[in-house]
Structures are given as structure tokens and as C-alpha cells.
C-alpha positions in Angstrom: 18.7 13.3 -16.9 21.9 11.5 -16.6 24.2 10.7 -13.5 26.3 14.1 -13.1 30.0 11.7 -13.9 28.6 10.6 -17.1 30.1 11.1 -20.4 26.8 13.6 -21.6 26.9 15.7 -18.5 29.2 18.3 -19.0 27.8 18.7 -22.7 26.0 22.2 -23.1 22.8 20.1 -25.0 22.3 16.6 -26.5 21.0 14.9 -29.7 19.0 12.2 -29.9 22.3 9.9 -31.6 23.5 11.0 -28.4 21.0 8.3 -26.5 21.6 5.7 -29.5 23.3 3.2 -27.3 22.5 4.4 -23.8 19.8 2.5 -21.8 16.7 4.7 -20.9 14.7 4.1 -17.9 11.5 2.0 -18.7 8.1 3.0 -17.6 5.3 0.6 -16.2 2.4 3.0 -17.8 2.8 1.8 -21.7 1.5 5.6 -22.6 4.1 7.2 -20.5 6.8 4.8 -21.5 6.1 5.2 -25.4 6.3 9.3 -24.8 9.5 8.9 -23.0 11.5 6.3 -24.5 13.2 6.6 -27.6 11.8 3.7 -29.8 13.3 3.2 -32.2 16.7 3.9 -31.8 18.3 6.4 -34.1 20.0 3.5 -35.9 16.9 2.1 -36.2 16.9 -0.3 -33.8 14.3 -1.5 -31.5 14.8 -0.2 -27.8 16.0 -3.0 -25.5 14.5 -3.9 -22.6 15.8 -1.0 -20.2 15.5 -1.1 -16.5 12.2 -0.3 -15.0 11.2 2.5 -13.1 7.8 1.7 -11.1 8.4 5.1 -8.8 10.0 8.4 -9.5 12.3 7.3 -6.5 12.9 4.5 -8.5 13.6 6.6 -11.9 16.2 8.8 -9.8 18.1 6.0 -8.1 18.2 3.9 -12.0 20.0 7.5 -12.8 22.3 8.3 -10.1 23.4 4.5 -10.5 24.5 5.3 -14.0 21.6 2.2 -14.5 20.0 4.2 -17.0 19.2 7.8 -18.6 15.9 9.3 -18.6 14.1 12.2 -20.9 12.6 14.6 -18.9 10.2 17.6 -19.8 12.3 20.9 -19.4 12.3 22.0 -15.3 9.7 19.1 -14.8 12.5 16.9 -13.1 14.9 18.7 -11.0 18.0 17.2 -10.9 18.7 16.6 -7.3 21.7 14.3 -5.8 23.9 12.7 -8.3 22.2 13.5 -11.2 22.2 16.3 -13.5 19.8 17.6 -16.5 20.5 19.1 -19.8 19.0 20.7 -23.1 17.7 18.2 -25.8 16.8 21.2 -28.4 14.6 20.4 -31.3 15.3 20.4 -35.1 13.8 23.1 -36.7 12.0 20.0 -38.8 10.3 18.8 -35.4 6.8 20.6 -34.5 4.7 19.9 -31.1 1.1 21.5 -31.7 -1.8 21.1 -28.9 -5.0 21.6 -28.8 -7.4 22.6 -26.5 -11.5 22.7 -26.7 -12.2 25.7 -25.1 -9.4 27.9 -26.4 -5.7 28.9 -25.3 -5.1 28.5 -22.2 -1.9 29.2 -20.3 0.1 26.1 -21.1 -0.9 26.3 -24.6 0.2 30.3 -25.0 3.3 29.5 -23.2 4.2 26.3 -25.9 3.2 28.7 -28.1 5.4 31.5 -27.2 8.4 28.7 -27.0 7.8 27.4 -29.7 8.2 30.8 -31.5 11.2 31.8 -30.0 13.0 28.2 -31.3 
């Protein structure tokens, strides 16, 4: 997600370089904020201390504000005021795999069935 005058939001999909010197919003939950945050930086570098976003009110106004950028999962984070969303497709190289212990179930055939069609 990035404010909607930002230099990434008129592209049709981003990279991962793309976020190597952009500040990402920072997570109080050190799980959440390891999933989301890009560490390290394409370069190599570690990430720096990015704003913090203790709310998801907190995460939109950081964005808006052109503060910071934020990963999102695909249609899990509408874009709403002055921000705007787009594609971060994976490399062919790149997998996600789940598993589940009491077989598919619908979020699993449908990462399954996305997965395929990459």
C-alpha cells in the first residue's frame, strides 16, 4: 500500500528493489512485523527502524502521510482514502506451501489454485 501521489502508485506491479529504500510500517507483534517487513533489504541491508503502526488506523494514516509503505495480503487491505494498493507478483523461484492437518480446506485449494495459475 502506498499513498495514491507516490512515485510506485501509478506502476501496474512492484518489485521488491522497488521497497529497497522506502520506509515500511513497523509492527508491535514481532511475528506479524517479521512477515511483513522486508528484512533485509534487497541490498542487503538491515531494515531501519520504520515508524510504528500499533492500530490498523494507525498503519493507514503512516500511509496516507506518505510516513511509510506497507505490504499487504492481496484484497486483505482495501485501499481507502489517500492510499492506493498494487500487485507485488512473485518470481517464478519463490514457492508459498501450507499445510493443514485435517486435509485441504478452502484457503488451502484456493493458494493452490493461485498458485497454479502463476
Amino acid at each position: 500500500m502506498v499513498p495514491t501521489d507516490h512515485r510506485l502508485a501509478g506502476r501496474k506491479s512492484v518489485t521488491i528493489d522497488d521497497f529497497a529504500d522506502e520506509a515500511l510500517v513497523r509492527y508491535a507483534d514481532a511475528a506479524y512485523d517479521a512477515l511483513w517487513r522486508i528484512d533485509p533489504r534487497p541490498d542487503g541491508r538491515s531494515t531501519p527502524e520504520d515508524p510504528l503502526a500499533v492500530t490498523a488506523a494507525d498503519k493507514l494514516e503512516l500511509i496516507a502521510g506518505g510516513q511509510a509503505l506497507a505490504l499487504a495480503p492481496a484484497g486483505g487491505d482495501h485501499a481507502p482514502f489517500d492510499t492506493t494498493s498494487r500487485p507485488f507478483p512473485l518470481k517464478a523461484s519463490n514457492r508459498a506451501e501450507s499445510c493443514s492437518r485435517r486435509g485441504p480446506r478452502r484457503a488451502v485449494r484456493s493458494l493452490r489454485t493461485s498458485s497454479a495459475s502463476q
